[in-house]
N, C-alpha and C positions, 0 to 999 in steps of 0.2 A: 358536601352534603350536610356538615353537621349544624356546620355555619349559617348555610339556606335556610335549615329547619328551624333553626334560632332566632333568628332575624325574621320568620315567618312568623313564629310564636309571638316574637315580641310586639310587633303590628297587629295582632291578635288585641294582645290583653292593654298595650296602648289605644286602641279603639276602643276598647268597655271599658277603660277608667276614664277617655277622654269625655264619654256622654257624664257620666257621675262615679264619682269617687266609692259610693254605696251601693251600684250596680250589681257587682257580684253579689253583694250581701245579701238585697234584697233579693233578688232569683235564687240563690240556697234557700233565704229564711219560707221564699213562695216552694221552693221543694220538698223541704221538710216538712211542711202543712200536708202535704198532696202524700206523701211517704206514708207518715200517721194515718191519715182518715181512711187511704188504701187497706191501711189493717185491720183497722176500723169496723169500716163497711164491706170487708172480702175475705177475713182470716175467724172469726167468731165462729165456732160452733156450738149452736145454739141449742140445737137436741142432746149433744152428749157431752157438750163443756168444754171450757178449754176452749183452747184454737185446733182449727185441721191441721193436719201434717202433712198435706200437697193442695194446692192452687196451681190448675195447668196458665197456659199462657191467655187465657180466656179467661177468667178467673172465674173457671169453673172447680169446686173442691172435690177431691175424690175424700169421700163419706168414710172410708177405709182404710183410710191411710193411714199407719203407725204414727205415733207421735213423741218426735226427737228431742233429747235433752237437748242439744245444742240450740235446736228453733227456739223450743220455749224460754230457757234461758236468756238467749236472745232478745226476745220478745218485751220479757222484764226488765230485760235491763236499760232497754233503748224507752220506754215509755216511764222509767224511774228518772230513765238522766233527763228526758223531754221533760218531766215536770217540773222539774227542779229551775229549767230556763225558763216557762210558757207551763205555770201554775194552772192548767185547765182540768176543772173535775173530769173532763173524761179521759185526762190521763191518767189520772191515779187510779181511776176504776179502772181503768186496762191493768194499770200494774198490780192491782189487787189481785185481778182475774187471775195472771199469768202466776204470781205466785202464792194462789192457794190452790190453783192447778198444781203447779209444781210440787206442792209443801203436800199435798194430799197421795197423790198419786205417783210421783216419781220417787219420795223420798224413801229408802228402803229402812224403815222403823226397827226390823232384826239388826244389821250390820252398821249400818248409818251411811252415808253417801248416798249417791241418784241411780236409778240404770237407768239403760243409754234408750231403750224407747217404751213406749207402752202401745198395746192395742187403741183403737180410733174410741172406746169405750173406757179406757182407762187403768184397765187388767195391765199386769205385766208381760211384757212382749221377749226384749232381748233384755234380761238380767246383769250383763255381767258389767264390770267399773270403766270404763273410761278417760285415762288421770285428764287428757285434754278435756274433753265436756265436762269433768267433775271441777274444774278449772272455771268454765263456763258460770258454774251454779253459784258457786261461793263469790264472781264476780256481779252476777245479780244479783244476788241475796243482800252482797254488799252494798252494792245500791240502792235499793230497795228498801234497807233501813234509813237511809240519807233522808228519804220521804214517808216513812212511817214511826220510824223507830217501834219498831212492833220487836219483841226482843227475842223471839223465835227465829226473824233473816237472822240477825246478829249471831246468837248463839250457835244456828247452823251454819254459818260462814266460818266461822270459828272451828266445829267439829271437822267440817272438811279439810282443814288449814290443818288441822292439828290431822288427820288420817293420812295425809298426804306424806306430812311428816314420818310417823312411824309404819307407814307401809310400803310406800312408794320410794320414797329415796336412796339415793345410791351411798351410804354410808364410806364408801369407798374412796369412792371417783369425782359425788359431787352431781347434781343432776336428779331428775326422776325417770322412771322407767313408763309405759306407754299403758295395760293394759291387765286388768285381772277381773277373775272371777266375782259373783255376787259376794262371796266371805271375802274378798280382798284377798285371795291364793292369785299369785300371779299366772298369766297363759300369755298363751303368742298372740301378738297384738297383727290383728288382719285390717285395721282401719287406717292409722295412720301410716306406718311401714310397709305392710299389703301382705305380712308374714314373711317377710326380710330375714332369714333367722340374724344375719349380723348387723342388724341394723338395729339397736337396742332404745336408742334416745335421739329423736326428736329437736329442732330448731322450734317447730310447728307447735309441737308441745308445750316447748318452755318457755315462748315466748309470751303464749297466752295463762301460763302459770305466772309470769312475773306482771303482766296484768293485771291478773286478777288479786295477786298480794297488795301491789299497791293500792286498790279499793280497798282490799281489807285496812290497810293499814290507816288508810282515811279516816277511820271510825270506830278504827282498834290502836293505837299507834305502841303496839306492844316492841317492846326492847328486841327480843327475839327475834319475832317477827320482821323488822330493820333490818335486822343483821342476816337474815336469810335471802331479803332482797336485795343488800349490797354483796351479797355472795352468786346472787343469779347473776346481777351484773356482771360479776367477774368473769363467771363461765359465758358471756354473750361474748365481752371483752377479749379474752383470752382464748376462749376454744370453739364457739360459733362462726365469732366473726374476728379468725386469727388475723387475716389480711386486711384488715382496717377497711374493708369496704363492701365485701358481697359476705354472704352466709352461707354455711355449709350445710346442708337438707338435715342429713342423717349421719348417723354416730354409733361406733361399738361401744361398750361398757365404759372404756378407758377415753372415749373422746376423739378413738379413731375415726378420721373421716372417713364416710362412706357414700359421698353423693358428690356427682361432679356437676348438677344442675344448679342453673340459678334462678331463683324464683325472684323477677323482679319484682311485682306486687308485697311481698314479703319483706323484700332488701327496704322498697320506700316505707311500708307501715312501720317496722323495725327501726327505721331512719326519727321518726316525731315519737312513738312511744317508749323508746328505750332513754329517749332524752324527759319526758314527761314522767315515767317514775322516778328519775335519779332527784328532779323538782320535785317530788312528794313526798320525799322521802330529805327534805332539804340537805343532801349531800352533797357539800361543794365542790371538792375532788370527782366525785362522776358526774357531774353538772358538767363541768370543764369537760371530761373526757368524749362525755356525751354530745356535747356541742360539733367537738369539731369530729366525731363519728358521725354525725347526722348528715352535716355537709358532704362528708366523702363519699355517703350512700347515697347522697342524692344524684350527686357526680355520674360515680358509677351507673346507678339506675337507667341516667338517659339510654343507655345502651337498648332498652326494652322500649323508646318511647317512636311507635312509627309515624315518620315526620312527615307523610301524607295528609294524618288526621289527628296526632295529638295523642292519640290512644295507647293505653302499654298493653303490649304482648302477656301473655302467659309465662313463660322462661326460654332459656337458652341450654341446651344438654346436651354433651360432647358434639359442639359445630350446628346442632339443630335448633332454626327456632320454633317455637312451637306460636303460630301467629294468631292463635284464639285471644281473645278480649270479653276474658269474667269481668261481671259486675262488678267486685272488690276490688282489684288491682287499681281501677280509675279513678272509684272512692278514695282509697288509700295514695295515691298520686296527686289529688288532690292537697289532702292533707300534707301527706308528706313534702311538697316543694312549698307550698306555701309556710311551711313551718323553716324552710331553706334559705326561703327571702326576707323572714323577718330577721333569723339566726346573719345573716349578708348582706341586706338591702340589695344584692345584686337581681336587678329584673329580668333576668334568664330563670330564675327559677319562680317567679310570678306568673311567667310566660307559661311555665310548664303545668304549672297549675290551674290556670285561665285553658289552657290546651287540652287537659283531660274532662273541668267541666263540659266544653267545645263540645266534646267527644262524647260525654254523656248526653249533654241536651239534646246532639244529631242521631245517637242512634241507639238509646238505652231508654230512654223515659217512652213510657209511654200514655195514651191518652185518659189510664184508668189510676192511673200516678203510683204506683211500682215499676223497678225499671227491669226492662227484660235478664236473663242470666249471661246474655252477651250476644258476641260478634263469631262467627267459624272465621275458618281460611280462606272460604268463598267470600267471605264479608256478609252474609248472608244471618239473618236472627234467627239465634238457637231457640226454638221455639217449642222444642219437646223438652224441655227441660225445669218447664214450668215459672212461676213468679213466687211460690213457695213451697219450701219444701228441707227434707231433715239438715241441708246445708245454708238454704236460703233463707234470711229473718232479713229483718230490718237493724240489725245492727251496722253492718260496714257503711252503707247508705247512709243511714241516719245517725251516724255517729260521726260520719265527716261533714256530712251538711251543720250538724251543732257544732264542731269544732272549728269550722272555716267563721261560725257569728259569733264565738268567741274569741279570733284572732282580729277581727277586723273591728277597729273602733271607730 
């Protein structure tokens, strides 16, 4: 079967490279247009500012809907990085948008840091820290100066970095913790863990903290700063991803595992971006390490790729698969094998990547150009699930479609 599916793929992506060599490029670079203008002309809100915080699958907006640090976030950061390829004024006026929304209304002026939503009008909604979406913020912010240099991103990217530091981390063990109150009093984190009491620290977490350091570092490239990034590494290296190949969810204080699920979407995103800060960070020693960890994860990963249609599952937990197909896992599949085949030249993992576009253009895009939130077990579009909302942004989307026009020369 595995063979089949391989040799199917590879007759795949030899057919689109056989018409032209810029095939793929140009259908990303025509999707990436259709991603933006969708936010565009579907995500504005125009009475009360800001973006909505739900677009059902109709992209019709619910007027009421809270509005999420992670969406907004999001939102800035993907039309910060679009400018910087495709200088179009009406990206930066989006990015303006999103983060004097942000800078106004989420920023908490007493304490410092974001909370995690606001009412549709802009009041505070749910107060308390979030380290992952605070994570978010400082990763926009930091892009966001890249095209402004306005020194307010800057110096809030910075504040965040630094509260992270003396509030969140684990002076111990190494790590950050999930979840606190407005004053930064730690509580039980009910988002990412789901209030796990022994579930303390987060893959999910840390990976989008090491992230968002490396932006910072872009723009900041402080001594410190380095050294706290080649220390996340270690902990992905050493206590994540002990097995050189899949990631472990969740963790006790000390780094005990606590999750026997594997998130293949995570293992591939994990796979090109843990190797892309160790490059930002130009450390040759985890460049090397990093390299051939990419490859392994990609390896591994096939395990989630269903050889039907190209498409990766959701995860695998104790013998279960779970056969839904989010919007993200296929973005990140994307990216991630093609980052495979340039790291090998071997076209199995070109294949794999050509397979999940496949996958996208059959049965995620749709005609108003955001792609659905996925695929159920019936194979059937999740469709109450909407095309935006406190999870959904245009980042994973929009951030593989730039990343696949910057791989391909």
């Amino acid at each position: 079967m595995k063979i089949f599916k391989i040799l199917i793929l590879l007759l795949v992506a030899q057919s689109i490279f056989a018409q032209n060599p810029k095939t793929f490029k140009k259908e990303v670079q025509s999707e990436l247009k259709a991603i933006l203008n969708y936010w565009e002309k579907y995500s504005l809100d125009t009475e009360k500012g800001g973006f909505y915080g739900a677009v059902d699958a109709n992209n019709v907006p619910n007027v009421q809907a809270d509005k999420g640090l992670i969406l907004n976030s999001r939102i800035l950061w993907t039309y910060s990085a679009a400018y910087q390829m495709d200088p179009k004024p009406g990206y930066k006026k989006l990015a303006d948008r999103a983060f004097n929304y942000l800078n106004t209304y989420f920023w908490d002026t007493k304490n410092k840091g974001a909370f995690w939503s606001v009412k549709s009008d802009g009041t505070p909604s749910d107060t308390h820290k979030q380290v992952y979406a605070e994570g978010f913020m400082l990763y926009a912010f930091a892009e966001y100066y890249k095209i402004s240099k306005n020194p307010q991103a800057l110096e809030k990217a910075k504040s965040i970095y630094q509260i992270l530091q003396t509030k969140c981390k684990d002076l111990k063990n190494g790590g950050y913790y999930e979840a606190y109150n407005e004053a930064w009093v730690p509580i039980e984190d009910k988002t990412i863990t789901e209030g796990k009491v022994d579930q303390k620290k987060s893959m999910n977490t840390h990976l989008h903290l090491i992230e968002a350091f490396g932006n910072l570092y872009q723009v900041y490239p402080d001594k410190k700063l380095k050294a706290e990034i080649e220390n996340m590494l270690s902990i992905f290296y050493e206590k994540i991803i002990a097995n050189g190949k899949t990631q472990t969810l969740f963790f006790t204080d000390d780094w005990s595992p606590r999750s026997e699920a594997v998130s293949f979407g995570h293992d591939i995103e994990s796979a090109w971006l843990l190797l892309e800060t160790a490059e930002t960070i130009k450390n040759p020693t985890w460049i090397k390490k990093m390299k051939i960890l990419a490859i392994h994860m990609a390896i591994e990963a096939e395990k989630g790729i269903d050889p039907t249609d190209g498409g990766m599952w959701n995860e695998k937990n104790k013998g279960h698969m779970n056969t839904q197909k989010h919007w993200w896992p296929q973005a990140e599949a994307m990216v991630g094998y093609y980052n495979a085949y340039q790291l090998t030249g071997n076209k199995k993992f070109l294949a794999l990547s050509l397979g999940s576009w496949s996958f996208i253009k059959a049965k995620l895009k749709s005609t108003s150009g955001e792609w659905l939130w996925g695929i159920d077990e019936k194979q059937e579009p999740m469709i109450r699930n909407g095309k935006i909302g406190p999870w959904k942004g245009p980042y994973h989307n929009g951030r593989a479609c730039m990343e696949i026009l910057k791989r391909i020369r």
